[in-house]
The first five atom37 places (N, CA, C, CB, O) and aatype in JSON, in Angstrom:
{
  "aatype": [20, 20, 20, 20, 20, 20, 20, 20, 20, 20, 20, 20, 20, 20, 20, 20, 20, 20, 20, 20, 20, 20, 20, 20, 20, 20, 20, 20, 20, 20, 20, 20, 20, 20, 20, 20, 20, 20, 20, 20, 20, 20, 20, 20, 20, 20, 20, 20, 20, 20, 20, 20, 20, 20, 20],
  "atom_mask": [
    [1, 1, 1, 1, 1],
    [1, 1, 1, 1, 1],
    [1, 1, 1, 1, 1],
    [1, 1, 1, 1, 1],
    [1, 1, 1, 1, 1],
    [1, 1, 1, 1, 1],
    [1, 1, 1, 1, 1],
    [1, 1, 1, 1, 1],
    [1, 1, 1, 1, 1],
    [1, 1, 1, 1, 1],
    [1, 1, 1, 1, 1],
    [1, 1, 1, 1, 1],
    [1, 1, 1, 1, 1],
    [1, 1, 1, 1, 1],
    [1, 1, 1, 1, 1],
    [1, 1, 1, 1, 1],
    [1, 1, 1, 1, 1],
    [1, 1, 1, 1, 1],
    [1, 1, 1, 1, 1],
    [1, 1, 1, 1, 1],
    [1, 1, 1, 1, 1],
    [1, 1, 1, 1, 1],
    [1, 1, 1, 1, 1],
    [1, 1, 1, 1, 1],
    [1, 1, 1, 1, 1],
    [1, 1, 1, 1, 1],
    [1, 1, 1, 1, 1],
    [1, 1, 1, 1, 1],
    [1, 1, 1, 1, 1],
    [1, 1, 1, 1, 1],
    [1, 1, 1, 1, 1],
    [1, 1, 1, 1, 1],
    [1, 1, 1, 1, 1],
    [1, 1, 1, 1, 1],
    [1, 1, 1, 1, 1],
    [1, 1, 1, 1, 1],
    [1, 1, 1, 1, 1],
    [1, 1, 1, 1, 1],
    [1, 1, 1, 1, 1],
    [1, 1, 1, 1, 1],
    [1, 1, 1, 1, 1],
    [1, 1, 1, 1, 1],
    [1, 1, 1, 1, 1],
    [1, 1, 1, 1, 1],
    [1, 1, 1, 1, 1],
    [1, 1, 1, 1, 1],
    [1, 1, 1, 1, 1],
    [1, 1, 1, 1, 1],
    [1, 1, 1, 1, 1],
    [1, 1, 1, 1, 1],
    [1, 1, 1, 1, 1],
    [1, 1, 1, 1, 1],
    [1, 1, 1, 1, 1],
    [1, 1, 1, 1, 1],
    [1, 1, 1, 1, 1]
  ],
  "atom_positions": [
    [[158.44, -33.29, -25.5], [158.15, -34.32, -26.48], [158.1, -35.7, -25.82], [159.19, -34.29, -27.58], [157.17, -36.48, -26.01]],
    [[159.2, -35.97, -25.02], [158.88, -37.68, -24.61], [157.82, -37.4, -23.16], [160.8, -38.82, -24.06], [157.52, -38.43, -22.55]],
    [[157.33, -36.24, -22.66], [156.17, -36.86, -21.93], [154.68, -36.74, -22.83], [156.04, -36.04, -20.41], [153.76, -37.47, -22.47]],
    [[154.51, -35.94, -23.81], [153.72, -35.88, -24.86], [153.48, -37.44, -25.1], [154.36, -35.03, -26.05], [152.39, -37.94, -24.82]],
    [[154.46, -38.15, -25.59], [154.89, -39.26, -26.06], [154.85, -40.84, -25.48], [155.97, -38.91, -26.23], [154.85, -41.92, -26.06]],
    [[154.8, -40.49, -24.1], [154.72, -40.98, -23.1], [153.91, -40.93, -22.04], [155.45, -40.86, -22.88], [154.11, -41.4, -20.92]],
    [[152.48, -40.02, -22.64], [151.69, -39.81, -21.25], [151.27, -41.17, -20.55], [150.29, -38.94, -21.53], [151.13, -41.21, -19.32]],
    [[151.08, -42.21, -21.29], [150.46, -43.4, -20.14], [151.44, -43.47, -19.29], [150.13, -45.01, -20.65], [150.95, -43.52, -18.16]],
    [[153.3, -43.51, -19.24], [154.11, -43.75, -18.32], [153.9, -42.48, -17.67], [155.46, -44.15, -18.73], [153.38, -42.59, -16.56]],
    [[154.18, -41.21, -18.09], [153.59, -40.31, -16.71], [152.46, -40.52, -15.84], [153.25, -39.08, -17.05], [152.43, -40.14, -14.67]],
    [[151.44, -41.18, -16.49], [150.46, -41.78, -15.83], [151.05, -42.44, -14.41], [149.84, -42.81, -16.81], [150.89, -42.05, -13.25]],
    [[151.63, -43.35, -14.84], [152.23, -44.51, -14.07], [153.11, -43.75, -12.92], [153.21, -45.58, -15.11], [153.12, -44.13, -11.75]],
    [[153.68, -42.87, -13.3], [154.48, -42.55, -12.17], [153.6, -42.08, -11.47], [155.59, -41.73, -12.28], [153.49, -42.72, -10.43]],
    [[152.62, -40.88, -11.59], [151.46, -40.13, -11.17], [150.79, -41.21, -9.76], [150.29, -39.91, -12.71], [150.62, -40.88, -8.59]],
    [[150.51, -42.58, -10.42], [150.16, -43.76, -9.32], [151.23, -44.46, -8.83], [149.27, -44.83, -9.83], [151.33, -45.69, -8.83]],
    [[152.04, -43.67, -8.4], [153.45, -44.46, -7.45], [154.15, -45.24, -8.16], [153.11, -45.46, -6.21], [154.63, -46.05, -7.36]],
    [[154.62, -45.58, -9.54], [155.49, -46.31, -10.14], [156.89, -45.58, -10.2], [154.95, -46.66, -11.42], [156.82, -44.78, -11.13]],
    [[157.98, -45.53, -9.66], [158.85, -44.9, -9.35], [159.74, -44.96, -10.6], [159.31, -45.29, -8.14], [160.4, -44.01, -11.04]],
    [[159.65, -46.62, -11.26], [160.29, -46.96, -12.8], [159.86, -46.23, -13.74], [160.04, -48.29, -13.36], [160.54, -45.84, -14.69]],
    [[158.37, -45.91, -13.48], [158.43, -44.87, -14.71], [159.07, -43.62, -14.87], [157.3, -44.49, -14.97], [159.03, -42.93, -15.9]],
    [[159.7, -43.33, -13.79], [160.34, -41.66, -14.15], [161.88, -42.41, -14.63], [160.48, -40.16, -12.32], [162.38, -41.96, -15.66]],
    [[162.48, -43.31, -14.04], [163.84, -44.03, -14.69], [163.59, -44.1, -16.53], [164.0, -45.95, -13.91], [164.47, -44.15, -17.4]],
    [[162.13, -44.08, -16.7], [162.14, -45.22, -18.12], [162.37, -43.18, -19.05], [159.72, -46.79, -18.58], [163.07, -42.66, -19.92]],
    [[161.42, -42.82, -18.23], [161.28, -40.99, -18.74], [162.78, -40.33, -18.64], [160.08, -39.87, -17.44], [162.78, -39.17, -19.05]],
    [[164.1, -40.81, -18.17], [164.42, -40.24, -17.97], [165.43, -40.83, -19.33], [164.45, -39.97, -16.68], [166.07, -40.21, -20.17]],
    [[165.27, -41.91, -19.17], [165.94, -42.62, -20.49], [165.75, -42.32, -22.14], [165.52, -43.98, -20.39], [166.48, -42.31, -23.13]],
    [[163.97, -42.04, -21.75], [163.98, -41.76, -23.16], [164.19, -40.13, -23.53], [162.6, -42.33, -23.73], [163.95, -39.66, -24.65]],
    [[164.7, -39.3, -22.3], [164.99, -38.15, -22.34], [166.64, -38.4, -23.01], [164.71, -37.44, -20.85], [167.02, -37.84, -24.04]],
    [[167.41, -39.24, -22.26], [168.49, -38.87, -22.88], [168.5, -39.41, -24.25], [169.59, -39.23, -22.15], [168.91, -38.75, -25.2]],
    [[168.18, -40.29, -24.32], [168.13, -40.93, -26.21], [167.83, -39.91, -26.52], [167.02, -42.16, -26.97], [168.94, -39.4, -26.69]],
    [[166.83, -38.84, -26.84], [166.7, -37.87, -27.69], [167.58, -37.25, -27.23], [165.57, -37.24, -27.88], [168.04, -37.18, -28.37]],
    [[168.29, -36.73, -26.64], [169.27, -35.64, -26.26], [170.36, -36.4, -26.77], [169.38, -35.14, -24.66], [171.46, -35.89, -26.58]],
    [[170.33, -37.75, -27.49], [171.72, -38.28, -27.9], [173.04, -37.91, -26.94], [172.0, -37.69, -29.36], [174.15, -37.46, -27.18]],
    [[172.1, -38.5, -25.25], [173.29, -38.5, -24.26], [173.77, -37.24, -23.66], [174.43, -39.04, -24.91], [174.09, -37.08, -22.48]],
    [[173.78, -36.24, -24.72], [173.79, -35.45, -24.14], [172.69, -34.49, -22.82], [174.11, -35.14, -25.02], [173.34, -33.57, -22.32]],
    [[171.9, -34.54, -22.51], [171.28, -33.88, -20.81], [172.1, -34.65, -19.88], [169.37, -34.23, -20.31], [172.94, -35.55, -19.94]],
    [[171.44, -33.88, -18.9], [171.96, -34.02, -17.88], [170.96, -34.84, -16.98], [172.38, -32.78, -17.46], [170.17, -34.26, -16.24]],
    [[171.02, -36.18, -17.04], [170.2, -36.79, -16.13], [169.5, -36.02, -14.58], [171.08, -37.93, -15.84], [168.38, -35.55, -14.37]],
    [[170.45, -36.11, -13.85], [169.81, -35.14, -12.27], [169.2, -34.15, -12.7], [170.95, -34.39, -11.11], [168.26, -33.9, -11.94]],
    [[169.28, -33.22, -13.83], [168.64, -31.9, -14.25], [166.9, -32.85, -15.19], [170.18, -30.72, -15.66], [165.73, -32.49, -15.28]],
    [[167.45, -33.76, -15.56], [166.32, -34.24, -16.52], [165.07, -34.48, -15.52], [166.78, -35.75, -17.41], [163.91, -34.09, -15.67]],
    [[165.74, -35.35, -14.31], [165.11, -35.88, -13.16], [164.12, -34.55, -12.88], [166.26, -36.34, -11.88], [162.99, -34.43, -13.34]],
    [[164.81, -33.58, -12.01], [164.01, -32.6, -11.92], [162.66, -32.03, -12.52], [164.65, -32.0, -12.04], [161.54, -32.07, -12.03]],
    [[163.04, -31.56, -13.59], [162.53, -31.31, -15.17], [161.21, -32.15, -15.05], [163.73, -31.97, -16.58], [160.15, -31.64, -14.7]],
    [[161.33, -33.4, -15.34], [160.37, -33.62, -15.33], [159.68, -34.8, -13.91], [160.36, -33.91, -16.67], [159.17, -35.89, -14.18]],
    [[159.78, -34.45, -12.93], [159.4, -34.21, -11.95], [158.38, -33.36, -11.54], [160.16, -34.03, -11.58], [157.39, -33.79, -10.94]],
    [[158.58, -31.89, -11.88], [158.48, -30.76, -11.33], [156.8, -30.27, -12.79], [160.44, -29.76, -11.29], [155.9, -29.43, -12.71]],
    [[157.17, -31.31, -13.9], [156.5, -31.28, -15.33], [155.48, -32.15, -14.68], [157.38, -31.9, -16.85], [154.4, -31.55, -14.61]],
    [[155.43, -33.38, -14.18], [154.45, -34.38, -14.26], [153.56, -34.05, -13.21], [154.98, -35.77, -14.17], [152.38, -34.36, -13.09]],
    [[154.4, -33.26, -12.34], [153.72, -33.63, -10.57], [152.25, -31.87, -10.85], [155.89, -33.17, -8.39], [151.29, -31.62, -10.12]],
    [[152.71, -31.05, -12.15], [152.14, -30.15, -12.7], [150.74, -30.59, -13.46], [153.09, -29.61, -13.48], [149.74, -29.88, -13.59]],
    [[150.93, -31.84, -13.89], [149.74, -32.41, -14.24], [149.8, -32.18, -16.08], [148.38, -31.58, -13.32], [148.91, -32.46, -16.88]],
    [[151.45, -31.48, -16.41], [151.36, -31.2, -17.39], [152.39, -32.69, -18.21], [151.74, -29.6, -17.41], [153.36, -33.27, -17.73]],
    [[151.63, -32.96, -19.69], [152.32, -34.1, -20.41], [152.96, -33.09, -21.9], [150.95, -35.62, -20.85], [152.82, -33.22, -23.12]],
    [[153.68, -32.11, -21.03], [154.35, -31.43, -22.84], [156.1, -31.5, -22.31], [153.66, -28.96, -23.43], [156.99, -31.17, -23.09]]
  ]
}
């Protein structure tokens, strides 16, 4: 949902913006209401964007 939500910032990271995966990772935990696990979120969607996929 937040890279759905967020495809122009996956964009951004996609062209070397390194802040955009910080900003993705933020609005990962707000929906998780704190609860994820940041380093696991990191991954996650890392491994999601660099896929070319925005779900």
């Amino acid at each position: 949902a937040v890279l759905t939500a967020n495809s122009d910032v996956a964009d951004e990271y996609r062209s070397g913006k390194e802040n955009a995966l910080q900003y993705l990772i933020g609005q990962s935990m707000k929906e998780s209401r704190g609860s994820g696990n940041p380093e696991l979120l990191r991954k996650i969607l890392i491994e999601r964007i660099s896929n070319g996929s925005n779900v």
